[in-house]
C-alpha positions in Angstrom: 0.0 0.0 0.0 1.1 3.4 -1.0 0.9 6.6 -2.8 0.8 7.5 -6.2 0.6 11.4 -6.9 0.9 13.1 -10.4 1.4 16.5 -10.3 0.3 18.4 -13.3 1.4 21.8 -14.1 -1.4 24.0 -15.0 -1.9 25.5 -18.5 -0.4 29.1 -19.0 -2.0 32.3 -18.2 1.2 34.3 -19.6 3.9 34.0 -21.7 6.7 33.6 -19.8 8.4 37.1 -19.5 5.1 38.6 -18.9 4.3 36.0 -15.7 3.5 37.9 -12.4 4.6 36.9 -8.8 1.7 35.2 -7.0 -0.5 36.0 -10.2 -3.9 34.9 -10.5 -5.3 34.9 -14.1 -7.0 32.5 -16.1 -6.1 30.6 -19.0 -4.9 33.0 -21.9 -5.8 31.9 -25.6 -2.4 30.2 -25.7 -3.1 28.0 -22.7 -6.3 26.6 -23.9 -4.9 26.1 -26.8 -2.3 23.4 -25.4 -5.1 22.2 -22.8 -6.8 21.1 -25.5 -3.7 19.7 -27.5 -2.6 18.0 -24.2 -6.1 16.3 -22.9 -5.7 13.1 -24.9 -2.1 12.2 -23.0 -4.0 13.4 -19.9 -7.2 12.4 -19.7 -6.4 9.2 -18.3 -4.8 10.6 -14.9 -8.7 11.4 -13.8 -9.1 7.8 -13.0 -7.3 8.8 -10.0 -9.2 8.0 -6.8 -8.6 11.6 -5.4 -8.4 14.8 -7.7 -7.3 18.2 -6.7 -6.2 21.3 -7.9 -4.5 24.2 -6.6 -6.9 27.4 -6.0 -5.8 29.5 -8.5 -7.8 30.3 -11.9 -5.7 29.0 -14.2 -4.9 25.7 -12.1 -8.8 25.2 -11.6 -9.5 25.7 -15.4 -7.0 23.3 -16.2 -8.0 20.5 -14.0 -12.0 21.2 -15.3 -11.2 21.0 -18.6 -9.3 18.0 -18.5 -12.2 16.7 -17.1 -11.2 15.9 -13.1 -13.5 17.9 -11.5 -10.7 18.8 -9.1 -11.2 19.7 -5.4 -9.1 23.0 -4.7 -6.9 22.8 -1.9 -5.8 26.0 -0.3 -2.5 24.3 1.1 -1.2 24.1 -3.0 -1.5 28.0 -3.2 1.5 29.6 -5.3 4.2 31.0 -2.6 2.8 34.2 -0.8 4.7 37.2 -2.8 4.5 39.9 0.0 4.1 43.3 -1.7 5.7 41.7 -5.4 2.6 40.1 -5.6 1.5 40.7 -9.3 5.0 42.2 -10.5 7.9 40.5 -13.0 11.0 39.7 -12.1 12.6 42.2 -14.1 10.1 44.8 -12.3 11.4 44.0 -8.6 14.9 43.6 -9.7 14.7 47.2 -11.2 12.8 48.3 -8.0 15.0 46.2 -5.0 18.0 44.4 -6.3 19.5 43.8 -3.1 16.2 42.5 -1.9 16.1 39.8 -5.5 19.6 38.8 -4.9 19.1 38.3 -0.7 15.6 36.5 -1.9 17.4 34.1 -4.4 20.2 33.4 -1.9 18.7 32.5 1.2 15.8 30.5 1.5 14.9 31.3 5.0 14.7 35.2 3.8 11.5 37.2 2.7 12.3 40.8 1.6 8.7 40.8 -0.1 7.3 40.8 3.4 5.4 37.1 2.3 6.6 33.5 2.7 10.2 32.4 2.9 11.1 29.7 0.3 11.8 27.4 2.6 8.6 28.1 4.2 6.7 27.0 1.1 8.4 24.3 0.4 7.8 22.6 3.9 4.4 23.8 3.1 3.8 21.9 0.2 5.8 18.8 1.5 3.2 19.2 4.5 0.3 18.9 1.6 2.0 15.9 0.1 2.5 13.8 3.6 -1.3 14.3 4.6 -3.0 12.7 1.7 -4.4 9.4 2.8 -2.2 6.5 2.1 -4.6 3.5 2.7 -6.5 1.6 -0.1 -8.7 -0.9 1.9 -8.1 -3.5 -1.0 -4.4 -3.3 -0.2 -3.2 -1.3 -3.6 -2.1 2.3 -3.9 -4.3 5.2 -3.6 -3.9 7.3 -6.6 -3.7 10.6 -6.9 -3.8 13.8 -9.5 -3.4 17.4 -9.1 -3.0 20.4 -11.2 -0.9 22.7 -9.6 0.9 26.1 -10.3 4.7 25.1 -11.9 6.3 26.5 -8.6 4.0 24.0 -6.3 5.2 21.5 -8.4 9.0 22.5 -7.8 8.6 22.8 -4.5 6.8 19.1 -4.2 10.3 17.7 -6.2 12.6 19.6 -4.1 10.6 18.1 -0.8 10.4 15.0 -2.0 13.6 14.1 -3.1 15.1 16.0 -0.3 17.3 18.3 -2.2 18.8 21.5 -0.4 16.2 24.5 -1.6 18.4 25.9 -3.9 17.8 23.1 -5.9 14.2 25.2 -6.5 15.8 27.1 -8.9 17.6 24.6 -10.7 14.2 23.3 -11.5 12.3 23.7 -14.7 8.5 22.6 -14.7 6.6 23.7 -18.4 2.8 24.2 -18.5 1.2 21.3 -18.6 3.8 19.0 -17.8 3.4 16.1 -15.4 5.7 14.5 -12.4 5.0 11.6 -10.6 5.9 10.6 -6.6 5.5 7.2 -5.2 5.6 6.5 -1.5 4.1 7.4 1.3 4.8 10.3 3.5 8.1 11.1 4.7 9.3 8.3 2.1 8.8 10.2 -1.8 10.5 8.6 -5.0 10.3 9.7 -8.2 8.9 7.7 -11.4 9.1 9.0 -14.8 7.2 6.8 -16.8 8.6 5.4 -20.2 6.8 5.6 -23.6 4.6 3.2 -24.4 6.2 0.6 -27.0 4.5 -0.7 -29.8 
């Protein structure tokens, strides 16, 4: 008996030089576009016994259309920005480059004024070691959710117990998926081969 959780990264809301800290928007045109490009390789991860889905827009949209019906879970909420909630990167670093570099260099530290690094990372690990781990008929209890690409780095640097800088070291694309099997405390990770004809 164990755990089997895929972690899928939602669909874009942004290209990527135009995504915001701690942003909340929906699915642009782009991101429905490769929903709906992606949902044949996906559909079959909602046969899972539990579905959820982070509680931003474009995390819930993704996980609806795909068909789960996710359950949004407040504890797989992107990292808490502070005040750069809703700037770039570029933006801040113009604004507080000795804040950006102190940020990116200690993951205990929160210039924003929001939630440390290391913080969210425990946090999502916390997420991760609560699901229910028992199947009464003695297989694994599966799991799906759609999640923001930063939940998802912070799930692989948890699980695989790599130091926190690792975070940034980690690349997660819209859409792509990531798969942990264990139970909590205990994480591996399983990347699946193609299917051979």
């Amino acid at each position: 008996m164990g755990l089997r959780v895929t972690l899928v990264a939602a669909a874009r809301s942004s290209s990527l030089l135009a995504e915001r800290f701690d942003d909340d928007r929906p699915l642009d045109e782009a991101g429905w576009y490769e929903v709906q490009h992606a949902a044949p390789a996906l559909l079959p991860l909602g046969a899972a016994e539990l579905r959820y889905c982070s509680p931003t827009q474009r995390s819930r949209a993704t996980g609806t259309a795909l068909g789960y019906a996710p359950l949004a879970q407040p504890a797989l909420r992107d990292c808490d920005m502070g005040r750069w909630r809703g700037l770039t990167l570029a933006e801040v670093a113009a604004l507080e480059p000795a804040a950006v570099d102190a940020w990116l260099a200690d993951a205990r530290s929160a210039p924003h004024g929001g939630e440390p690094l290391l913080a969210f990372i425990s946090r999502i690990g916390g997420w991760l070691d609560t699901r229910p781990d028992g199947d009464p008929a003695g297989g694994d209890v599966t799991v799906v959710a759609v999640a923001e690409p930063s939940v998802v780095r912070a799930a692989l640097v948890y699980a695989l117990r790599a130091a926190p800088a690792t975070y940034w070291s980690v690349d997660v694309r819209p859409l792509s998926t990531v798969t942990l099997i264990g139970r909590p405390g205990a994480w591996h990770l399983h990347l699946d081969a193609p299917a051979l004809r």
